[in-house]
C-alpha atoms as an extended CHARMM CRD file, in Angstrom:
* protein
*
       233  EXT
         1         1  UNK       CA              0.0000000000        0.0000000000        0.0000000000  PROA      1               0.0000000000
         2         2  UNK       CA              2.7970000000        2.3140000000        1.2970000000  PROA      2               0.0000000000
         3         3  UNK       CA              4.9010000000        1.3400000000       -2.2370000000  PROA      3               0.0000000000
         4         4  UNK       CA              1.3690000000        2.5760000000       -4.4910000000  PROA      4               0.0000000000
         5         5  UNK       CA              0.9630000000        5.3890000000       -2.5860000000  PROA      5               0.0000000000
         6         6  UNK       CA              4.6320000000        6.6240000000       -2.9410000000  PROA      6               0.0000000000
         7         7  UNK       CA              4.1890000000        6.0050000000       -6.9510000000  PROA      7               0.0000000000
         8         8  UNK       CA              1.1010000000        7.7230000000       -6.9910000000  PROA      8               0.0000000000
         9         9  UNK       CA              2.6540000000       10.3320000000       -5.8550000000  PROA      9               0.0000000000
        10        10  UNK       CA              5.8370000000       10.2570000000       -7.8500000000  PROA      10              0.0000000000
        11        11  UNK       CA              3.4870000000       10.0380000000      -11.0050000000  PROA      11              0.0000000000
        12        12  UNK       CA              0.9920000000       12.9200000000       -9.7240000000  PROA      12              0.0000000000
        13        13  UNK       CA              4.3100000000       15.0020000000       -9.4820000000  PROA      13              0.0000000000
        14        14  UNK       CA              5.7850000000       13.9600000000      -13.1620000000  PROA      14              0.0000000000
        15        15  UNK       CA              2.3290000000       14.4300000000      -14.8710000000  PROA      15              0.0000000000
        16        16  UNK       CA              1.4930000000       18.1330000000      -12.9550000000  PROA      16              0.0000000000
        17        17  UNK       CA              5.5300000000       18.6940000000      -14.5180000000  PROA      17              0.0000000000
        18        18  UNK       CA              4.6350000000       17.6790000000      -17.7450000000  PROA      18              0.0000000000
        19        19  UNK       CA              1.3050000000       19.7860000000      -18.0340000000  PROA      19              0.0000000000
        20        20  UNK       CA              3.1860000000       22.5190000000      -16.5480000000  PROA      20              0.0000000000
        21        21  UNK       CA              5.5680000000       22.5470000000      -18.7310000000  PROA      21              0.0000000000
        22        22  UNK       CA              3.6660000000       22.0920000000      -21.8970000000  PROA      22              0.0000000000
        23        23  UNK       CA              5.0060000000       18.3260000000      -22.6500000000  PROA      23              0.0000000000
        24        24  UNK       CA              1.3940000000       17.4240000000      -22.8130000000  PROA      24              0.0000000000
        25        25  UNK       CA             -0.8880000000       20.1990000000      -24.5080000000  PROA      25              0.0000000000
        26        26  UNK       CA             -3.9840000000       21.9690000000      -23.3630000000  PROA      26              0.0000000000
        27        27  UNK       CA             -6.5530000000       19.4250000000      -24.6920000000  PROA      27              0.0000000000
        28        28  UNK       CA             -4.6070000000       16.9690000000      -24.9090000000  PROA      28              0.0000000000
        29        29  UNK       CA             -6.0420000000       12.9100000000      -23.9330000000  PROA      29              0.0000000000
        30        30  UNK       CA             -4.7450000000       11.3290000000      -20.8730000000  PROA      30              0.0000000000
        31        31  UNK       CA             -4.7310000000        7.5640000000      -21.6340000000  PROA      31              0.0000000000
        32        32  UNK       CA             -4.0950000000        5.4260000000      -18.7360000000  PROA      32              0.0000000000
        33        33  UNK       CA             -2.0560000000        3.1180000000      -20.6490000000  PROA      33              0.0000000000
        34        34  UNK       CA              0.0190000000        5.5260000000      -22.5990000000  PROA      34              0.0000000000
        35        35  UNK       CA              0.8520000000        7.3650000000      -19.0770000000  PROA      35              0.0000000000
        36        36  UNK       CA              1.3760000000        3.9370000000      -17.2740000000  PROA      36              0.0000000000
        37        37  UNK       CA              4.2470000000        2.9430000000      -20.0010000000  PROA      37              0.0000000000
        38        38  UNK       CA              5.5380000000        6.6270000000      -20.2270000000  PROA      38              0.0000000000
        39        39  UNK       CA              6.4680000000        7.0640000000      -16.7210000000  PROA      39              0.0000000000
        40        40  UNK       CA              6.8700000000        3.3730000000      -15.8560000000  PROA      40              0.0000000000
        41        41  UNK       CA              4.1510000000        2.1880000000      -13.5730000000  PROA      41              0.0000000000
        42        42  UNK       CA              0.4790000000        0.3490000000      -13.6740000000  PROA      42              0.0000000000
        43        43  UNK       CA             -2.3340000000        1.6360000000      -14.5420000000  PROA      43              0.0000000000
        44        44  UNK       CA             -3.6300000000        2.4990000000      -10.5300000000  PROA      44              0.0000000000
        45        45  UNK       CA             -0.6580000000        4.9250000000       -9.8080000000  PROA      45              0.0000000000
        46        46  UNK       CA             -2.2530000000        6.4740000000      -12.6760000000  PROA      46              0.0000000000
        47        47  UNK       CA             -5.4250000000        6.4280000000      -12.2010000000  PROA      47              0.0000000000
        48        48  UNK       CA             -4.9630000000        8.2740000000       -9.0880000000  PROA      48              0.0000000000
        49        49  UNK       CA             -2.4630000000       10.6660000000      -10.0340000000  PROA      49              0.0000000000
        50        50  UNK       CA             -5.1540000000       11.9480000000      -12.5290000000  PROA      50              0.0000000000
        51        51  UNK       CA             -7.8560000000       11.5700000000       -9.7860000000  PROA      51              0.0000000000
        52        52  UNK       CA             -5.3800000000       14.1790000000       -7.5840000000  PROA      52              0.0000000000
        53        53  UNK       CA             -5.0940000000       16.5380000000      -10.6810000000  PROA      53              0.0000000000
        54        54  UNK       CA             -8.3000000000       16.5000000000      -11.5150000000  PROA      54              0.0000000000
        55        55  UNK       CA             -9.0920000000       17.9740000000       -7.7490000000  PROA      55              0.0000000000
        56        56  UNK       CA             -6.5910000000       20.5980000000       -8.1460000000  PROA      56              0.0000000000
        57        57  UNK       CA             -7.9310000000       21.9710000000      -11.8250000000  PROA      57              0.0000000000
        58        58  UNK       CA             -5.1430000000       20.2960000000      -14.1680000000  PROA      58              0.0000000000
        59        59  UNK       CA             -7.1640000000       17.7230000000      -15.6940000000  PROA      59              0.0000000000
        60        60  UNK       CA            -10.9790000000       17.3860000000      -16.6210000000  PROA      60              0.0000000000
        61        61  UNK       CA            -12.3670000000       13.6920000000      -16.4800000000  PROA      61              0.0000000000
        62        62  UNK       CA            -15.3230000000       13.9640000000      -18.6700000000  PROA      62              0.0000000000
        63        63  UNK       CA            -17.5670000000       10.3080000000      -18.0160000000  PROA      63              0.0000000000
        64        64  UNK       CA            -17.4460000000        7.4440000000      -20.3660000000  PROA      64              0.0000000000
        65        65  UNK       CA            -14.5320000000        9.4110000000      -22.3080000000  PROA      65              0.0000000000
        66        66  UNK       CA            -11.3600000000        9.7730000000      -20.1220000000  PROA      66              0.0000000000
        67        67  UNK       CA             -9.7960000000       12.8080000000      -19.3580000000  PROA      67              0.0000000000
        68        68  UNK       CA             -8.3130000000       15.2690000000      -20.6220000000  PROA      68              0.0000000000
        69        69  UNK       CA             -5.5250000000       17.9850000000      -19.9180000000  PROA      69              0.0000000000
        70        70  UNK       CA             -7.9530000000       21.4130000000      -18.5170000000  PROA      70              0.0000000000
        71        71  UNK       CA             -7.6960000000       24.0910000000      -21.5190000000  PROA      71              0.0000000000
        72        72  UNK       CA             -6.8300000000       27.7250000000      -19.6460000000  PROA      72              0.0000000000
        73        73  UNK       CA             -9.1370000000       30.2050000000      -22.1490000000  PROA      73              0.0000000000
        74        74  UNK       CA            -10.7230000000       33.3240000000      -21.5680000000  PROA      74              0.0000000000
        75        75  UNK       CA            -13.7650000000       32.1770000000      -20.2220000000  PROA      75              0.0000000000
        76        76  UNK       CA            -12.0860000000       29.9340000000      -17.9790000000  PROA      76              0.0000000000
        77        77  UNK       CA            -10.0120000000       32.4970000000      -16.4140000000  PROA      77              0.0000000000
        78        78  UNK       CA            -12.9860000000       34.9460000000      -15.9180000000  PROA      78              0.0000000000
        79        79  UNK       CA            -14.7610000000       32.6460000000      -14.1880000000  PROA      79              0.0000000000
        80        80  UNK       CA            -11.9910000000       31.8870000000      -11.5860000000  PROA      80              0.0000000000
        81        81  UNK       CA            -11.7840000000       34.9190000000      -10.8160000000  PROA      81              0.0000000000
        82        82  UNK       CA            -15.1840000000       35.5410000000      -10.4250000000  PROA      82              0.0000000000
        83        83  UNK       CA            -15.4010000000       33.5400000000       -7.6900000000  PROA      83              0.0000000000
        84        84  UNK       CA            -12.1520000000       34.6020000000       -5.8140000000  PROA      84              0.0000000000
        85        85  UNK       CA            -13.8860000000       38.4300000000       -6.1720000000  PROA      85              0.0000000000
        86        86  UNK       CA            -16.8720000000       37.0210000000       -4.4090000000  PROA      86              0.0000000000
        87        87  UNK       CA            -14.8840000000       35.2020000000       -1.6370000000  PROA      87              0.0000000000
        88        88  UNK       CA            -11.7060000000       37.1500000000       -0.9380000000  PROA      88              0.0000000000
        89        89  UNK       CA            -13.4010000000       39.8750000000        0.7050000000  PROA      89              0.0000000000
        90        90  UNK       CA            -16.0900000000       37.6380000000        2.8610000000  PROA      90              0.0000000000
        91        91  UNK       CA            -12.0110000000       36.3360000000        4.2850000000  PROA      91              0.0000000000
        92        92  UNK       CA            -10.7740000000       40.2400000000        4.2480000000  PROA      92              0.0000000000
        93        93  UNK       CA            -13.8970000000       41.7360000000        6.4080000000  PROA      93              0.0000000000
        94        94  UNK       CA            -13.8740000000       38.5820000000        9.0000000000  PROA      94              0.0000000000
        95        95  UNK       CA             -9.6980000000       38.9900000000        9.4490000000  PROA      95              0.0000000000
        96        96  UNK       CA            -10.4460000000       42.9820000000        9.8800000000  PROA      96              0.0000000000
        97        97  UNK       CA            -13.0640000000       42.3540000000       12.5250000000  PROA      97              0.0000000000
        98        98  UNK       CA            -10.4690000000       39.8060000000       14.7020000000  PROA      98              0.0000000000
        99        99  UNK       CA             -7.4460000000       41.2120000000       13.9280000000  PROA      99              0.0000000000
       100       100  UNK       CA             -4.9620000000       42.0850000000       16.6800000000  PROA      100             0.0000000000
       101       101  UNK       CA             -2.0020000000       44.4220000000       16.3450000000  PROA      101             0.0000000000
       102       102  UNK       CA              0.2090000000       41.0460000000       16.5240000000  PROA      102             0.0000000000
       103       103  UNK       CA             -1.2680000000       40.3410000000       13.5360000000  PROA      103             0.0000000000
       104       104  UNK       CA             -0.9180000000       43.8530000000       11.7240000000  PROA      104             0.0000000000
       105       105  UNK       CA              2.2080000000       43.5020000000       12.4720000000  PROA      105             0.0000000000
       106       106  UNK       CA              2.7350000000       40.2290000000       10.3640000000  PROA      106             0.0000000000
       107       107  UNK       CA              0.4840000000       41.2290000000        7.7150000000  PROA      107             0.0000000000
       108       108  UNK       CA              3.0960000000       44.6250000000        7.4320000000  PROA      108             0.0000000000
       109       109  UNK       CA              6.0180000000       42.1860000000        7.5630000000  PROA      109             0.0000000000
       110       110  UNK       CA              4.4540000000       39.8800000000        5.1120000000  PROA      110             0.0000000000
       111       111  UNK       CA              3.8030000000       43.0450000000        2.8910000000  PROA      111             0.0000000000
       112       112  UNK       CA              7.5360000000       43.9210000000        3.2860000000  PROA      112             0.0000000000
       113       113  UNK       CA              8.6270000000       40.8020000000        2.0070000000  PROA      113             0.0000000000
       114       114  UNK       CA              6.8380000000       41.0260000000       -1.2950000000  PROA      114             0.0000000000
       115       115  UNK       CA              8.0840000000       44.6580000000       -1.5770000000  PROA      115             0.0000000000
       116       116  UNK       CA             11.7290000000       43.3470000000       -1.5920000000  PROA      116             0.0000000000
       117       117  UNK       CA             11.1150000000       40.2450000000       -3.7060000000  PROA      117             0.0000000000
       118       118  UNK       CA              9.5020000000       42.3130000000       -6.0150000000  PROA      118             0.0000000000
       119       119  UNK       CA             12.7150000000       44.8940000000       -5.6820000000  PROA      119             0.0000000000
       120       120  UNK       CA             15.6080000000       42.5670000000       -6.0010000000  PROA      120             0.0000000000
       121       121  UNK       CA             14.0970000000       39.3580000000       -8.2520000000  PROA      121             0.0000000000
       122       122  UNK       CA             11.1030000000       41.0310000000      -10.1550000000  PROA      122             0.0000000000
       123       123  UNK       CA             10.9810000000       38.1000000000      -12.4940000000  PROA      123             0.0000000000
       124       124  UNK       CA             11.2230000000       35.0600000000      -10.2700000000  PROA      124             0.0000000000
       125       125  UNK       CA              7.3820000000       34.2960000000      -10.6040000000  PROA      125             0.0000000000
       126       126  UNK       CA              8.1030000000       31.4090000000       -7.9720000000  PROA      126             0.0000000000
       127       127  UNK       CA              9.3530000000       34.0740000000       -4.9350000000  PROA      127             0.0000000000
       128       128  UNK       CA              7.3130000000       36.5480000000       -5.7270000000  PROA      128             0.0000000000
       129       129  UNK       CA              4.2880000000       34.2490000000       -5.4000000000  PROA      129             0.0000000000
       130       130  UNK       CA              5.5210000000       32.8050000000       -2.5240000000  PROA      130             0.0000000000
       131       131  UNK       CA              5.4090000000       35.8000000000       -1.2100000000  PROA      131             0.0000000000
       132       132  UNK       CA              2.2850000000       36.8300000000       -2.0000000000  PROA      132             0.0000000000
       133       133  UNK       CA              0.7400000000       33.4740000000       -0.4120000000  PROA      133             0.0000000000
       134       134  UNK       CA              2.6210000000       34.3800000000        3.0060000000  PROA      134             0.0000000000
       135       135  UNK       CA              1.0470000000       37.5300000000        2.5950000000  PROA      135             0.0000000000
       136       136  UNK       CA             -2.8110000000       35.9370000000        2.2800000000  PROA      136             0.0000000000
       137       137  UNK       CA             -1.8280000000       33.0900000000        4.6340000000  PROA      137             0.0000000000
       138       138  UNK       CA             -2.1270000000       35.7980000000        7.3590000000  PROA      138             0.0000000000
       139       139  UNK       CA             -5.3950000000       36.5580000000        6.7200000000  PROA      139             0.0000000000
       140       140  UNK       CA             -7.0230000000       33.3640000000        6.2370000000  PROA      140             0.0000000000
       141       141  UNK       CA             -5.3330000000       32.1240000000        9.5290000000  PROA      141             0.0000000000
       142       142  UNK       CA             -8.7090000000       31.2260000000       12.0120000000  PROA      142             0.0000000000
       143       143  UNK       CA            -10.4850000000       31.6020000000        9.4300000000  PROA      143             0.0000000000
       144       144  UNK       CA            -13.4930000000       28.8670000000       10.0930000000  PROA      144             0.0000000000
       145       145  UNK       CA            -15.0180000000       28.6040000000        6.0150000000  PROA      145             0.0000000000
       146       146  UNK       CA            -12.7420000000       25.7910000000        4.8800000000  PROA      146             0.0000000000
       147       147  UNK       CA            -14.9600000000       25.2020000000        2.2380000000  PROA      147             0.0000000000
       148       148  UNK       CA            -15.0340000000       28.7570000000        0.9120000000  PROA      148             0.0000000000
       149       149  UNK       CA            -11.1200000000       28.5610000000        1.2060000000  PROA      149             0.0000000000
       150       150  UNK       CA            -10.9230000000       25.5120000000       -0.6790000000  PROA      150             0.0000000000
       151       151  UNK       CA            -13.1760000000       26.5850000000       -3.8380000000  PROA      151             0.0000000000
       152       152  UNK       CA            -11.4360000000       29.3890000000       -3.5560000000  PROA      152             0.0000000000
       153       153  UNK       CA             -7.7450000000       27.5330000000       -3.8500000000  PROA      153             0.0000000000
       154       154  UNK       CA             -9.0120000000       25.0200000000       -5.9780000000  PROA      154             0.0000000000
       155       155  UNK       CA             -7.9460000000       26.1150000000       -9.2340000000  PROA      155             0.0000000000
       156       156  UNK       CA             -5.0530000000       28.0580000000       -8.0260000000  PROA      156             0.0000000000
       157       157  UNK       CA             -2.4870000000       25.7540000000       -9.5320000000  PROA      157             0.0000000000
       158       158  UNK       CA             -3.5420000000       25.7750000000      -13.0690000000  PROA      158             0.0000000000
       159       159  UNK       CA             -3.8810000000       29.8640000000      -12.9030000000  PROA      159             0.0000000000
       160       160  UNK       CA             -0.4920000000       30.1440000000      -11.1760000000  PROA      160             0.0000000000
       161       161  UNK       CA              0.9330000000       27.4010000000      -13.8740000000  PROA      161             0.0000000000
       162       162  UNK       CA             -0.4090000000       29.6140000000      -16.6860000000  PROA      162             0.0000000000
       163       163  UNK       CA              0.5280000000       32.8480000000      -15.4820000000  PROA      163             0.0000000000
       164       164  UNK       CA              3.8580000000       31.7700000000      -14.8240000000  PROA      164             0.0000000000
       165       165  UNK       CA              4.5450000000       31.1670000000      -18.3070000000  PROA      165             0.0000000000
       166       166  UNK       CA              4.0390000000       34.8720000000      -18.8870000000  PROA      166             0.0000000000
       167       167  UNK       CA              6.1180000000       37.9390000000      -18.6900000000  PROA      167             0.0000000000
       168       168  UNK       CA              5.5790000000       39.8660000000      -14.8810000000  PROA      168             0.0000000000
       169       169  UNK       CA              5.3450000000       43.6030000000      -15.3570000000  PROA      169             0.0000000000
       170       170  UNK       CA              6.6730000000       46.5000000000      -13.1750000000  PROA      170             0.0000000000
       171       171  UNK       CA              4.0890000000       48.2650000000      -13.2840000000  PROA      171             0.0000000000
       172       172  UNK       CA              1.5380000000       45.6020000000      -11.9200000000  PROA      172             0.0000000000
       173       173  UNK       CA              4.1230000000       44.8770000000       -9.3410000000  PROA      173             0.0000000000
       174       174  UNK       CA              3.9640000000       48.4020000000       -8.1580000000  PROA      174             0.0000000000
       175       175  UNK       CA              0.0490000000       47.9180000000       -8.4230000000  PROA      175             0.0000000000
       176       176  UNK       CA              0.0700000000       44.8300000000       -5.8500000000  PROA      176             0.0000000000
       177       177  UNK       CA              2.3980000000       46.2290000000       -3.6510000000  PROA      177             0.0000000000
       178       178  UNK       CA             -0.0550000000       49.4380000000       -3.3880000000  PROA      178             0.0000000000
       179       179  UNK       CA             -3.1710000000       47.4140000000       -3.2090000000  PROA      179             0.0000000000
       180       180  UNK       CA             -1.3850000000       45.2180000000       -0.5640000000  PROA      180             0.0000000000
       181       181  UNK       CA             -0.7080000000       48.3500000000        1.6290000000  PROA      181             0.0000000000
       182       182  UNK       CA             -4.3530000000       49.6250000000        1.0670000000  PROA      182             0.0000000000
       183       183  UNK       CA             -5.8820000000       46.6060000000        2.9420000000  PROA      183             0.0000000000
       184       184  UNK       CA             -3.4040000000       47.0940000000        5.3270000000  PROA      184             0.0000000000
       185       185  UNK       CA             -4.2240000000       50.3850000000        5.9890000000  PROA      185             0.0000000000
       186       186  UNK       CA             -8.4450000000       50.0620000000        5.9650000000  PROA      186             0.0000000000
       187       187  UNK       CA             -7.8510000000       47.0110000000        8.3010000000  PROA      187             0.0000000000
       188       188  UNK       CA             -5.6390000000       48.7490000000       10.1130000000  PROA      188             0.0000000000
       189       189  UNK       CA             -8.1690000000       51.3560000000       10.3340000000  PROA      189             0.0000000000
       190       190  UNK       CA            -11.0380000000       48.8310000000       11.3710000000  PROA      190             0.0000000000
       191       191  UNK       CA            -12.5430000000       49.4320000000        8.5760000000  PROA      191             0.0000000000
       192       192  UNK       CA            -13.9680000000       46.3600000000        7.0600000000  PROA      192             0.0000000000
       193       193  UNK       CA            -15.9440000000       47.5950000000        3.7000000000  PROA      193             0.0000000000
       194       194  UNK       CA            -13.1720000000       49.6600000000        2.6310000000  PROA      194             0.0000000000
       195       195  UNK       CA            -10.3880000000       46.9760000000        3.2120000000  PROA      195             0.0000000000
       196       196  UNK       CA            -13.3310000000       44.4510000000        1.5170000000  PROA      196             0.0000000000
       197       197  UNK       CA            -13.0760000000       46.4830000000       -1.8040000000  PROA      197             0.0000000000
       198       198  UNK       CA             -9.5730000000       47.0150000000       -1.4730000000  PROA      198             0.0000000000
       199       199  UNK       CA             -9.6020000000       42.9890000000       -1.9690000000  PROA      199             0.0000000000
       200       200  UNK       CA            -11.6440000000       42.8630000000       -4.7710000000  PROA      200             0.0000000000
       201       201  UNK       CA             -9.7640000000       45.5660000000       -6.6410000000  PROA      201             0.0000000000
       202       202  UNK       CA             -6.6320000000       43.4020000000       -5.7770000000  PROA      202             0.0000000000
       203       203  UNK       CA             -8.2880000000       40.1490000000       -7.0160000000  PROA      203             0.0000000000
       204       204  UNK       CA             -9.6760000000       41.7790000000      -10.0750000000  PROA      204             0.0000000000
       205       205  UNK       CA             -6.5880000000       43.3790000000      -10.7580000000  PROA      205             0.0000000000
       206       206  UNK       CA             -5.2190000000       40.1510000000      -10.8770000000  PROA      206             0.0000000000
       207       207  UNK       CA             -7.0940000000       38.6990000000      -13.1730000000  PROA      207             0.0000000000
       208       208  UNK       CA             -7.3300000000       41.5960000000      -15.5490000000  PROA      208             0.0000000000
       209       209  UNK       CA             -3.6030000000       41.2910000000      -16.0410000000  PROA      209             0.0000000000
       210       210  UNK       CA             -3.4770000000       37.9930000000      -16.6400000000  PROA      210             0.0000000000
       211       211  UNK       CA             -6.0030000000       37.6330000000      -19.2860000000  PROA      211             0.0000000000
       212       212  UNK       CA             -4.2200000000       40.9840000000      -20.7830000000  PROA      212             0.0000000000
       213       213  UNK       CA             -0.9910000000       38.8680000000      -20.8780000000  PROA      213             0.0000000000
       214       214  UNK       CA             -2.5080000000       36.0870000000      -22.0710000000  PROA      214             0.0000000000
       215       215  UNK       CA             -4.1390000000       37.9900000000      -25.2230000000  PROA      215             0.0000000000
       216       216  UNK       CA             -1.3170000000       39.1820000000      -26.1260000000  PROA      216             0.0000000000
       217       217  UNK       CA              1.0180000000       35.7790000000      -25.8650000000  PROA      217             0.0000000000
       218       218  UNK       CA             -1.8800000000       34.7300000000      -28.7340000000  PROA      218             0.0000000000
       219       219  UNK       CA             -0.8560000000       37.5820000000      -30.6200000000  PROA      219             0.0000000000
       220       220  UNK       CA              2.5100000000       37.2390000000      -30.6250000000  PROA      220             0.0000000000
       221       221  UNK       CA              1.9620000000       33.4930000000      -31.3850000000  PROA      221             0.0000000000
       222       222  UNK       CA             -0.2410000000       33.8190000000      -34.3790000000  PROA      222             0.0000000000
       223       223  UNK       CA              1.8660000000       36.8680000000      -35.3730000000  PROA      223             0.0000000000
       224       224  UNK       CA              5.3240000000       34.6390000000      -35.6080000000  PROA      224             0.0000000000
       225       225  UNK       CA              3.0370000000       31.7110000000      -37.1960000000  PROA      225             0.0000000000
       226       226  UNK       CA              2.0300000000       33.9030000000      -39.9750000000  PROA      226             0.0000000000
       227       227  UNK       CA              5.9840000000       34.5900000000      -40.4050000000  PROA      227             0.0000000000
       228       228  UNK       CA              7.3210000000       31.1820000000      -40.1080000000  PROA      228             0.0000000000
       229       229  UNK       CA              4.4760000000       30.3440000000      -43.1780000000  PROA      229             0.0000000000
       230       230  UNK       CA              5.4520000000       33.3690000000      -45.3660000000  PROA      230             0.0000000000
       231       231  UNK       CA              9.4170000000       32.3490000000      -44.8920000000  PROA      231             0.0000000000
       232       232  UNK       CA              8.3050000000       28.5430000000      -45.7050000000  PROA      232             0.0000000000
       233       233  UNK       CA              6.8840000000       29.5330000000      -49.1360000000  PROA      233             0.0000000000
């Protein structure tokens, strides 16, 4: 049991690497026996390595077809983000109305952090979200919704996967860092509404960049398509 377990886990960690990374395509079929012989195990270790993705957004089961690698469009993104604007501030007015200054404190060093990620590695996508989760960690600590947490989290790996792929800008680093400061500041304050909508305009920020990036990426890649046909003829 121990020995499936441990290659479940091995395989859940090579196949989230291989989406990740692009080896398998946004689309793209997940057969059991093709994964089984490609990274050397049975067919359970896969089965519930692509049971574990599925839960965390990566793959899409669909019934009586298999599944199949989660395409990250438009729509897609919109609707994650939808539902992080409607939770994010529930978590944002509950931490204002507990907080202690112990806690501002934290939240201020957590803040600092990101500043000087952000400062001295502005494109290492993997600090600066680090970061950033210490940040939010604070807030959601005591925070009794699991539930609301975990649809909230759910799809977090796929979005950070995708946006990771894209360039970070300084100018929506400066933009966190302010918006970061602003809830600090309302909540701070004891003001729960105004560090609430400070949230949202944080989360919606967020997701207004990356779908930005993300046109533009399909720009750039139909625009050097168009070139690579022109140079073939």
């Amino acid at each position: 049991m121990a020995k499936n377990s441990s290659l479940s886990h091995r395989v859940t960690s090579d196949l989230r690497r291989d989406i990740v990374a692009g080896v398998l395509a946004p689309g793209a079929w997940l057969k059991t026996e093709e994964l089984a012989a490609r990274y050397g195990v049975s067919a359970n270790p896969v089965r519930e390595a692509l049971w574990r993705l599925q839960g965390e957004g990566f793959v899409v089961a669909n019934p009586n077809q298999g599944a199949r690698v989660r395409t990250v469009d438009d729509d897609f993104v919109r609707n994650i983000f939808e539902i992080r604007e409607a939770i994010e501030p529930i978590f944002v007015r509950r931490f204002c109305q507990r907080a202690t200054p112990a806690d501002l404190d934290r939240l201020r060093l957590a803040s600092a952090a990101f500043s000087e990620v952000a400062a001295d590695r502005p494109s290492d996508f993997e600090a600066l979200e680090a970061a950033n989760r210490d940040f939010h960690a604070v807030i959601l600590e005591r925070e009794f919704n699991t539930p609301a947490i975990e649809a909230m989290e759910r799809y977090a790996g796929i979005i950070n996967a995708t946006r990771a792929k894209l360039p970070i800008t300084t100018s929506r680093l400066r933009q966190r860092i302010a918006q970061h400061l602003e809830i600090i500041e309302a909540i701070a304050a004891g003001d729960p509404e105004t560090a609430a909508r400070a949230a949202i305009e944080h989360v919606r920020g967020a997701g207004e960049d990356l779908l930005r990036l993300m046109q533009q990426a399909r720009m750039i890649g139909a625009r050097e398509a168009r070139l690579t046909e022109s140079v073939a003829r």
